[in-house]
C-alpha positions as CSV (number, residue, x, y, z in Angstrom):
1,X,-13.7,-19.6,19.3
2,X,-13.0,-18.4,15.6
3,X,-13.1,-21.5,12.7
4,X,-10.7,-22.5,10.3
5,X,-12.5,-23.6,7.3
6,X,-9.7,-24.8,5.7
7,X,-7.8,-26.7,8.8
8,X,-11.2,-27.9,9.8
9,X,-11.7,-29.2,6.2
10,X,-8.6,-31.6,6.5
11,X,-8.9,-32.7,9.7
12,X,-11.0,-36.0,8.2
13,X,-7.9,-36.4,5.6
14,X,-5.0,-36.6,8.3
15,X,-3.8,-38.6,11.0
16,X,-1.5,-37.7,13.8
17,X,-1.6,-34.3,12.6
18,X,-3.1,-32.4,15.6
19,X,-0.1,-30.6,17.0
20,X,-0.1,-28.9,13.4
21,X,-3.5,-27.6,13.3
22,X,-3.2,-26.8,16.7
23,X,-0.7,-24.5,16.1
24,X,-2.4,-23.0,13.1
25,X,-5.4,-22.5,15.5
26,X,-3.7,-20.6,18.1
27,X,-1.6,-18.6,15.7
28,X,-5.3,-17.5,14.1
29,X,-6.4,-16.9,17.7
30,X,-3.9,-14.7,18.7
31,X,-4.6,-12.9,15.7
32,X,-0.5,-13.7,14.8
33,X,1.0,-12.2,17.6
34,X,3.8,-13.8,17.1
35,X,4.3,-11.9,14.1
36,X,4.5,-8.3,15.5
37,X,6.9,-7.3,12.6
38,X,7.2,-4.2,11.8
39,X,8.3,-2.5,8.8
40,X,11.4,-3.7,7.9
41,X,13.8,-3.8,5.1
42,X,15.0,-7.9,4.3
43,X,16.8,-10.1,2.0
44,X,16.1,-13.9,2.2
45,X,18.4,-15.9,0.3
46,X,19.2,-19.1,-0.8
47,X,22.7,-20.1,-1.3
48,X,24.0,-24.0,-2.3
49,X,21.2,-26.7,-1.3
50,X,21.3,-26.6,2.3
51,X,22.0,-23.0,2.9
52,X,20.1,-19.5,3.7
53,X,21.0,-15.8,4.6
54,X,18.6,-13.8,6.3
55,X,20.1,-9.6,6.1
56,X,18.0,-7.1,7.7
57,X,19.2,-3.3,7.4
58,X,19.5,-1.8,10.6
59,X,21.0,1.8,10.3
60,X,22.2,3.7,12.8
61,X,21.7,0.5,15.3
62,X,24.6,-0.6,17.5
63,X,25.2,-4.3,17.7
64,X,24.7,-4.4,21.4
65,X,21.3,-3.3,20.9
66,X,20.1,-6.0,18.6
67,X,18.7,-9.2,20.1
68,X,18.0,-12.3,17.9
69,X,16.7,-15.5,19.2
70,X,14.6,-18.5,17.6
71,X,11.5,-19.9,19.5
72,X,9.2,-22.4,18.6
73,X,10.3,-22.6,15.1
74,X,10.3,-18.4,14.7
75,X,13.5,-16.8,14.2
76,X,13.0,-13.3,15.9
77,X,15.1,-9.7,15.6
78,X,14.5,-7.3,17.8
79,X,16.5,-4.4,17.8
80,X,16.0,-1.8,20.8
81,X,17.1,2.1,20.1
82,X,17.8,4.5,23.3
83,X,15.2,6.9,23.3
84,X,17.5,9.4,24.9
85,X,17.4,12.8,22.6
86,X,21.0,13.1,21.5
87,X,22.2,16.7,21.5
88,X,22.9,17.4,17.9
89,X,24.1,20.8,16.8
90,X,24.1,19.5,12.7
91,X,20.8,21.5,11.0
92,X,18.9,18.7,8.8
93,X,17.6,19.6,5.5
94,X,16.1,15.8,5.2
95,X,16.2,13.3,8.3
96,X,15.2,10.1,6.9
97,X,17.5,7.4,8.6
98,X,15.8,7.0,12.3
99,X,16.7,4.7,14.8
100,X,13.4,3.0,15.5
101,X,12.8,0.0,17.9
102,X,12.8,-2.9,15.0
103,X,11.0,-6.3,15.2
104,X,10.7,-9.0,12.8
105,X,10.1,-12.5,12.6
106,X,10.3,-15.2,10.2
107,X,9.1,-18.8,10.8
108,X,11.4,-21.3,10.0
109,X,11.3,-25.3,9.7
110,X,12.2,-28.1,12.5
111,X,15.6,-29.0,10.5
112,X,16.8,-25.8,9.9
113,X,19.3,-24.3,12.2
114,X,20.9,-20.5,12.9
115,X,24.5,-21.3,12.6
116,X,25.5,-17.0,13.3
117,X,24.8,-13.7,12.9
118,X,27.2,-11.1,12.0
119,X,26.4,-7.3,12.4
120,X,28.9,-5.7,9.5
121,X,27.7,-1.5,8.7
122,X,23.9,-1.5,9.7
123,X,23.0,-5.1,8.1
124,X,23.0,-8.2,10.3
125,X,23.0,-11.4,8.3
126,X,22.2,-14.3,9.9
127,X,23.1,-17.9,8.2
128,X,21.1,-20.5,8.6
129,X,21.6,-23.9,7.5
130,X,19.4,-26.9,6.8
131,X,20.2,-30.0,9.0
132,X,19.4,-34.1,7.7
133,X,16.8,-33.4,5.4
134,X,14.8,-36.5,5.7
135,X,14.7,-38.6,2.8
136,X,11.3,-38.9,1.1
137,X,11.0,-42.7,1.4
138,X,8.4,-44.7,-0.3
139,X,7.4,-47.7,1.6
140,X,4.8,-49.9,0.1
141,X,2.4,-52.3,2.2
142,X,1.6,-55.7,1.5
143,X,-1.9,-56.5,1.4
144,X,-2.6,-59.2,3.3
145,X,-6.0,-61.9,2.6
146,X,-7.8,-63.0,5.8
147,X,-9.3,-66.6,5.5
């Protein structure tokens, strides 16, 4: 199995946190499969306190064949061209715009939550929004004297 120096090096500084650093360890064990993106052009941004907009450009890809879905905290897009050759009787000086399969995936926190996603002229934004932040709460503990 391969080591995490670093998650390894707080594991005697936390409690309660194994779920975390078991997910750290199987993401470096997979060697991030989860994160098969591919080259993709992306805005993240932020808008008010509590909001987000994700746009990815898609050209030349049809709504149907777009697929986005959020699993285990990773928001996914996957878009899925037809491989059929399209019979085209234009001559191209330059073909740069391609309709290439497209994945990408962003990891996103426990409260936050895809509200939609809109597909408008080759650029799907999806909104997400940020649901009851917790508080940060201070909470001091009495120390007590034993007799």
């Amino acid at each position: 199995m391969k080591s995490l120096s670093i998650i390894d090096s707080l594991r005697p500084f936390s409690v309660g946190f194994d779920n975390m650093f078991k997910h750290f360890e199987d993401l470096h064990s997979n060697d991030l499969d989860a994160f098969e993106t591919n080259r993709v052009n992306y805005n993240i941004t932020k808008v008010g306190k509590q909001d987000y907009n994700i746009e990815v450009a898609l050209p030349g890809v049809d709504q149907k064949d777009v697929n986005v879905s959020v699993e285990d905290n990773v928001l996914k897009i996957k878009s899925f061209s037809k491989n059929k050759v399209e019979k085209d009787d234009r001559e191209y000086l330059y073909k740069g715009v391609e309709k290439e399969n497209v994945c990408a995936s962003f990891i996103i926190g426990k409260d936050i939550k895809v509200e939609e996603a809109v597909m408008e002229k080759g650029l799907l934004s999806i909104k997400l929004k940020e649901e009851n932040p917790l508080p940060k709460n201070v909470k001091e503990i009495p120390i007590s004297k034993r007799q």
